[in-house]
N, CA, C and O atoms as a GROMACS GRO file, in nm:
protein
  248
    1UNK      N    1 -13.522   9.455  15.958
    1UNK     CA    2 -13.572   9.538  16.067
    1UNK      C    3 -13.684   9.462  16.138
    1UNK      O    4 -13.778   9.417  16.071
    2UNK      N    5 -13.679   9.441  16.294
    2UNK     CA    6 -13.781   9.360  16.341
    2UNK      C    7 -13.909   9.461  16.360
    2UNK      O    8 -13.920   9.568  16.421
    3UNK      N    9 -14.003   9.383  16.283
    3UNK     CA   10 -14.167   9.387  16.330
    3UNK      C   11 -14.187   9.523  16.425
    3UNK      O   12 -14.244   9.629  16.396
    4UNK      N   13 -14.134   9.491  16.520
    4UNK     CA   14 -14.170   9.585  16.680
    4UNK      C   15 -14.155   9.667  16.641
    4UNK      O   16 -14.237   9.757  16.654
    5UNK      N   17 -14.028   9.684  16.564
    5UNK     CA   18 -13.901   9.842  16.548
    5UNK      C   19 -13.994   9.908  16.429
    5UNK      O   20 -14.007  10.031  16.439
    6UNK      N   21 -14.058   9.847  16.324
    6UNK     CA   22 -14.124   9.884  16.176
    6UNK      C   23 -14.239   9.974  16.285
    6UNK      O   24 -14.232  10.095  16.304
    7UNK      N   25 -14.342   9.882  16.347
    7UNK     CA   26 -14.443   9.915  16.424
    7UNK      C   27 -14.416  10.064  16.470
    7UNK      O   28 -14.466  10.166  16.421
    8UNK      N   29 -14.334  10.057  16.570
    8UNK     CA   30 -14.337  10.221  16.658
    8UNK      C   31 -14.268  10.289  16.567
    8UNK      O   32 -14.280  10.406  16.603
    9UNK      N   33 -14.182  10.286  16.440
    9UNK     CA   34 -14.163  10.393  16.332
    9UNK      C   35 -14.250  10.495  16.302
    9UNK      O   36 -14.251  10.618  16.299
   10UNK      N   37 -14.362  10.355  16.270
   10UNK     CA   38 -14.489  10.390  16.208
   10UNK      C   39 -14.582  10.493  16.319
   10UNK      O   40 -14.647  10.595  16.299
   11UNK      N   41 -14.557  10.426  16.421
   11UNK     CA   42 -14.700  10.513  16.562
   11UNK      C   43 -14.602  10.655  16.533
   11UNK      O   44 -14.657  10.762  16.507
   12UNK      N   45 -14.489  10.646  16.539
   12UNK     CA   46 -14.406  10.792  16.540
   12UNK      C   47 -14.404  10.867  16.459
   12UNK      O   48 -14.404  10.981  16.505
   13UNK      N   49 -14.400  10.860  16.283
   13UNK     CA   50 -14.443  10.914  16.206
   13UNK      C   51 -14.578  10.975  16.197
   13UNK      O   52 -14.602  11.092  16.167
   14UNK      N   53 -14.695  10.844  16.237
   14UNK     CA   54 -14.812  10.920  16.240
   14UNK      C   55 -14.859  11.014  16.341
   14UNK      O   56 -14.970  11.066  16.346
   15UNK      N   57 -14.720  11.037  16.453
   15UNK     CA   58 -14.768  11.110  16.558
   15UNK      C   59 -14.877  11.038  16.678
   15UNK      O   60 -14.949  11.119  16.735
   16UNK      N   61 -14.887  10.938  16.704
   16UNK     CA   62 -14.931  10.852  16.797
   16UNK      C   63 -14.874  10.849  16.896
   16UNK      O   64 -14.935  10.827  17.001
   17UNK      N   65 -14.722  10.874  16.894
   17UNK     CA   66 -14.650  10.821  16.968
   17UNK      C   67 -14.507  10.956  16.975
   17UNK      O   68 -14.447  11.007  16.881
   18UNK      N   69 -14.496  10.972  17.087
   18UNK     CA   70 -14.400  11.080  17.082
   18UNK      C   71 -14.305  11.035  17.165
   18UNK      O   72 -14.312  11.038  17.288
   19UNK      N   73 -14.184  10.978  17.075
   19UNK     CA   74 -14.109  10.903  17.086
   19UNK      C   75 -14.006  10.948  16.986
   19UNK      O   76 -14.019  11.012  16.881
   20UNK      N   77 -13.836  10.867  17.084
   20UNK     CA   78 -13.734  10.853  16.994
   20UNK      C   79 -13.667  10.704  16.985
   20UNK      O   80 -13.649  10.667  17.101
   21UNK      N   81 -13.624  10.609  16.897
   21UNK     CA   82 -13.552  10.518  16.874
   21UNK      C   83 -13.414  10.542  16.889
   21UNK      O   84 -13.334  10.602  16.818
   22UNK      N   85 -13.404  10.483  16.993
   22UNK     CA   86 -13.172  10.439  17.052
   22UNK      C   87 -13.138  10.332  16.916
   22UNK      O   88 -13.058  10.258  16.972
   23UNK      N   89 -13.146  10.287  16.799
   23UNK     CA   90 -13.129  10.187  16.739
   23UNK      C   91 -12.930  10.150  16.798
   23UNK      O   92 -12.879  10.039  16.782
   24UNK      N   93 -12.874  10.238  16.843
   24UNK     CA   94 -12.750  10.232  16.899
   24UNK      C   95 -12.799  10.094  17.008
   24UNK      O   96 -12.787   9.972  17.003
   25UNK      N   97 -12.858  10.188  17.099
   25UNK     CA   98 -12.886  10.079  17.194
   25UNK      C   99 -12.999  10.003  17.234
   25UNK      O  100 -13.006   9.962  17.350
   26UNK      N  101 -13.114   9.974  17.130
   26UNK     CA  102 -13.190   9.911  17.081
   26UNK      C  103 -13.324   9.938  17.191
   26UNK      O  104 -13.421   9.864  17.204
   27UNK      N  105 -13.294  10.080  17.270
   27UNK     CA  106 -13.454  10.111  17.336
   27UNK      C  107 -13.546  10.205  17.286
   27UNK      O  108 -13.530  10.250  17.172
   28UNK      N  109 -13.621  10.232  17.344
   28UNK     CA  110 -13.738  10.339  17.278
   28UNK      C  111 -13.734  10.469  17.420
   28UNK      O  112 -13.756  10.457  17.541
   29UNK      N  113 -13.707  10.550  17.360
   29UNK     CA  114 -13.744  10.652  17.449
   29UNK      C  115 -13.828  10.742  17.432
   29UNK      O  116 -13.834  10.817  17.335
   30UNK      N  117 -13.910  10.742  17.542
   30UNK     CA  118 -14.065  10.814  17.552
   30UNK      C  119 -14.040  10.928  17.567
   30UNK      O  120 -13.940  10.948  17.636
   31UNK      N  121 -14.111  11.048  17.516
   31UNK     CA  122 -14.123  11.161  17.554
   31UNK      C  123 -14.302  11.209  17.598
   31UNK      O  124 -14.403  11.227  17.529
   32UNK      N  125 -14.274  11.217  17.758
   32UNK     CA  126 -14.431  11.284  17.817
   32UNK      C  127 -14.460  11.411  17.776
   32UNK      O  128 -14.377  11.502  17.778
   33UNK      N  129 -14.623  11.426  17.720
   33UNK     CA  130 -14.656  11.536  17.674
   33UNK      C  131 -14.776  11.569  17.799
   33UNK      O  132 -14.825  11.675  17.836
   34UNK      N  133 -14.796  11.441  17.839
   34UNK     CA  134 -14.961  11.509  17.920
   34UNK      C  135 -14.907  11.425  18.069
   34UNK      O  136 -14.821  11.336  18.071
   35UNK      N  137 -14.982  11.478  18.190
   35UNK     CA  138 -14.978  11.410  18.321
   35UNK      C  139 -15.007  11.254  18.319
   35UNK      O  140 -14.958  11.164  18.386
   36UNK      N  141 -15.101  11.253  18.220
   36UNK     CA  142 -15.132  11.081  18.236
   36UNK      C  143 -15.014  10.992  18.158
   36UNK      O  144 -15.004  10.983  18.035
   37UNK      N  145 -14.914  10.919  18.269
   37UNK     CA  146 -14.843  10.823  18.216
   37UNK      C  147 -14.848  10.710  18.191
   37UNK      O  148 -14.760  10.639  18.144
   38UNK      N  149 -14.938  10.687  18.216
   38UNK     CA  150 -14.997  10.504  18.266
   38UNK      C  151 -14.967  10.489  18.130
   38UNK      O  152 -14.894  10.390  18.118
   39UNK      N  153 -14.992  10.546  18.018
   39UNK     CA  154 -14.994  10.518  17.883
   39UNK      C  155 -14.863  10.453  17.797
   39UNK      O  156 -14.848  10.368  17.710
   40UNK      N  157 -14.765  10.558  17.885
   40UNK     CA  158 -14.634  10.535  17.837
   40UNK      C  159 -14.560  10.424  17.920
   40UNK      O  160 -14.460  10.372  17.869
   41UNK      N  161 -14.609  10.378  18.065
   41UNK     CA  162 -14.604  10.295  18.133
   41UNK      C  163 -14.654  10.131  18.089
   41UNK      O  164 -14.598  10.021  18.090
   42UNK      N  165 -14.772  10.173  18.057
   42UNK     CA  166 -14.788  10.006  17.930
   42UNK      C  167 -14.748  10.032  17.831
   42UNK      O  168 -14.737   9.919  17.783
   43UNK      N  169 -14.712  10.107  17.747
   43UNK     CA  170 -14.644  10.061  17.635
   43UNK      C  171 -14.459  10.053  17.650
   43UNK      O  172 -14.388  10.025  17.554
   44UNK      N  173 -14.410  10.081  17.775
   44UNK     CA  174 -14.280  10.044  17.812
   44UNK      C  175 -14.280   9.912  17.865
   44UNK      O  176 -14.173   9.862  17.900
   45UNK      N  177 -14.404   9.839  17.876
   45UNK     CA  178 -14.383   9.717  17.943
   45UNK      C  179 -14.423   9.686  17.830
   45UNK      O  180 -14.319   9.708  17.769
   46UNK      N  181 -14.499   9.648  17.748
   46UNK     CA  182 -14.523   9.572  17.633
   46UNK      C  183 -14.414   9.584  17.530
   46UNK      O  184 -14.402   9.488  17.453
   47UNK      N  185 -14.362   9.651  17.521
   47UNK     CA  186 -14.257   9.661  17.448
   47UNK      C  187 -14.121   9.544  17.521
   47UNK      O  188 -14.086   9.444  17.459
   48UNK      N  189 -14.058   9.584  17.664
   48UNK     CA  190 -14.004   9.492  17.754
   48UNK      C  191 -14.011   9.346  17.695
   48UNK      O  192 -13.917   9.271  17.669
   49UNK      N  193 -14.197   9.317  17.674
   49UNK     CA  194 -14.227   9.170  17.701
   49UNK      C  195 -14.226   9.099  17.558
   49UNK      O  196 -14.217   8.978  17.538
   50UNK      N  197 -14.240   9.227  17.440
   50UNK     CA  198 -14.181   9.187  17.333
   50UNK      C  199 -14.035   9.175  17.286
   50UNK      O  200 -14.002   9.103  17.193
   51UNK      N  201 -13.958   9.245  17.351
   51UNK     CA  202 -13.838   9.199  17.365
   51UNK      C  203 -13.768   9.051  17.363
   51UNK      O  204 -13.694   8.981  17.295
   52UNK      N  205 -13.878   9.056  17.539
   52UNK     CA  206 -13.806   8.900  17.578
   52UNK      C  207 -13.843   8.798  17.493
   52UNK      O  208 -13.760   8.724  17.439
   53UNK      N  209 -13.999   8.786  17.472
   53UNK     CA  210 -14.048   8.697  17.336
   53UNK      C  211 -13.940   8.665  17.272
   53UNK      O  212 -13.878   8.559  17.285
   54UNK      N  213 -13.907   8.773  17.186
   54UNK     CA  214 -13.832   8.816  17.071
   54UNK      C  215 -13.683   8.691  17.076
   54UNK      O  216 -13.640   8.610  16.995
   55UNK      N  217 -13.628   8.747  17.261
   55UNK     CA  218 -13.487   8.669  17.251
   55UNK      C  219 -13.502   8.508  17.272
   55UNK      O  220 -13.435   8.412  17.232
   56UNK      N  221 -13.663   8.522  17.382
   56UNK     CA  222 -13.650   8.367  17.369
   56UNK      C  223 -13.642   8.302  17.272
   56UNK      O  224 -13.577   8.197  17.266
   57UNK      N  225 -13.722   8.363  17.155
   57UNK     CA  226 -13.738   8.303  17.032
   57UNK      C  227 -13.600   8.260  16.910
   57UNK      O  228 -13.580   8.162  16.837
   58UNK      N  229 -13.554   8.339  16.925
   58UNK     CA  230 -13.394   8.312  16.904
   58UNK      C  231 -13.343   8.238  16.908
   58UNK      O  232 -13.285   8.175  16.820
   59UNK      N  233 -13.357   8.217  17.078
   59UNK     CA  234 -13.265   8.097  17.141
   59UNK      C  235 -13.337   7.968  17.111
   59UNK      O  236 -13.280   7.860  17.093
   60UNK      N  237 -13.474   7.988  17.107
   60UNK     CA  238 -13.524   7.858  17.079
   60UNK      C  239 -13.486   7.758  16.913
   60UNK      O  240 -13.489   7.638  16.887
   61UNK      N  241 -13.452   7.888  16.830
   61UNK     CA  242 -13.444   7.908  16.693
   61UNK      C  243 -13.268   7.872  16.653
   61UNK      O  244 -13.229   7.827  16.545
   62UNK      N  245 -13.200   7.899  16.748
   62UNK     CA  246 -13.074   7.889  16.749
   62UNK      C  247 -13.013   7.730  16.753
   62UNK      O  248 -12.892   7.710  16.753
   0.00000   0.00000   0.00000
């Protein structure tokens, strides 16, 4: 299980994070509780940029 995926388990269990895992299709889907999104807005891009990391790293590894 990659790192990222262990990580937001964890924010979700502890309730940090109100969220569901696609492991089907390997995204995170946010659920808004309050008006302020900016929150869920950087952590949809940091997540994105760990992604790409993730595949470059692969390929570099491959």
């Amino acid at each position: 299980m990659p790192v990222v995926e262990e990580l937001l388990i964890a924010l979700i269990l502890d309730k940090r994070l109100v969220a569901k895992i696609d492991q089907e299709s390997a995204i995170l889907i946010l659920e808004q509780q309050s008006a302020d999104s900016s929150q869920y807005e950087s952590l949809n891009k940091w997540a994105s940029n760990i992604e790409s990391l993730l595949q470059s790293s692969i390929s570099i590894l491959s």
